[in-house]
N, C-alpha and C positions, 0 to 999 in steps of 0.2 A: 573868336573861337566858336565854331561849330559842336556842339553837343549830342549825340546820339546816345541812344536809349538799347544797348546792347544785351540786356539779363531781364529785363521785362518788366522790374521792381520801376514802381511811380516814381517822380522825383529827382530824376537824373542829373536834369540841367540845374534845377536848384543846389544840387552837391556840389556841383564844379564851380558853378557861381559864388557860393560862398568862399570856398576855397581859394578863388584867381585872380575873383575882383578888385580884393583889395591890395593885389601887387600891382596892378596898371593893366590887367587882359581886362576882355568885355566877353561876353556871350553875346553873339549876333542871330543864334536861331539854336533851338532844341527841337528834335522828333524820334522818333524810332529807329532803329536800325534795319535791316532787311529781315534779320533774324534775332532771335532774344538766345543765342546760345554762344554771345561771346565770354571765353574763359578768362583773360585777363583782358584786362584794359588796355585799347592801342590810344597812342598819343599819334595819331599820324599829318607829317606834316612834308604839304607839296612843292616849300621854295626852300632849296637847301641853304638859302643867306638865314634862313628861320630855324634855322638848327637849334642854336640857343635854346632861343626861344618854346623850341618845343621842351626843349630838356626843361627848362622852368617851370613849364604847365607843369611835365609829371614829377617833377620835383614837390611843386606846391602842393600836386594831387595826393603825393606819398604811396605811389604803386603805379603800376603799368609797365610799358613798354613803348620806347618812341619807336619811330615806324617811316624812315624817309621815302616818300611815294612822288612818281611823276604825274598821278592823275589826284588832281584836288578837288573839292567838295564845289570850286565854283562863287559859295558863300562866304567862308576865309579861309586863309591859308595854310592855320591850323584846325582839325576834326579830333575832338575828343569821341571814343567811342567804348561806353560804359560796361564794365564784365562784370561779372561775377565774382570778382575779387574785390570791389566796393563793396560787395555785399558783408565781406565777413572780418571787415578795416574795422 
């Protein structure tokens, strides 16, 4: 799982991480997002056999929104990307 930093607040990848790791995901890289003004959290994930899969991320996360996209991060195949709805969980 890919981790992006979408509300600007430090600690992003740390939150997810605790949250996923110990269901059997890994965090493979955390960094910023393009912009810090995302409002909810996207679960987005680019192999629809990972459907699941993403639904469990935001399952584990307890908020978001999964997000089936054909362009992926390259890094994994799921991208967490952090809103401002962590902020106020």
């Amino acid at each position: 799982v890919l981790v992006l930093n979408g509300n600007g607040s430090p600690g992003m990848g740390e939150i997810v991480a605790r949250r996923i790791v110990g269901s059997g995901f890994r965090v493979v890289a955390s960094g910023n997002a393009r912009a810090f003004d995302v409002e909810v959290t996207e679960v987005r994930v680019s192999d629809p056999s990972l459907q699941a899969e993403g639904e469990e991320v935001r399952r584990l996360l307890g908020l978001g929104t999964l997000i089936l996209t054909e362009q992926g991060s390259g890094l994994a195949p799921i991208t967490v990307v952090m809103g401002h709805d962590v902020l106020d969980a």
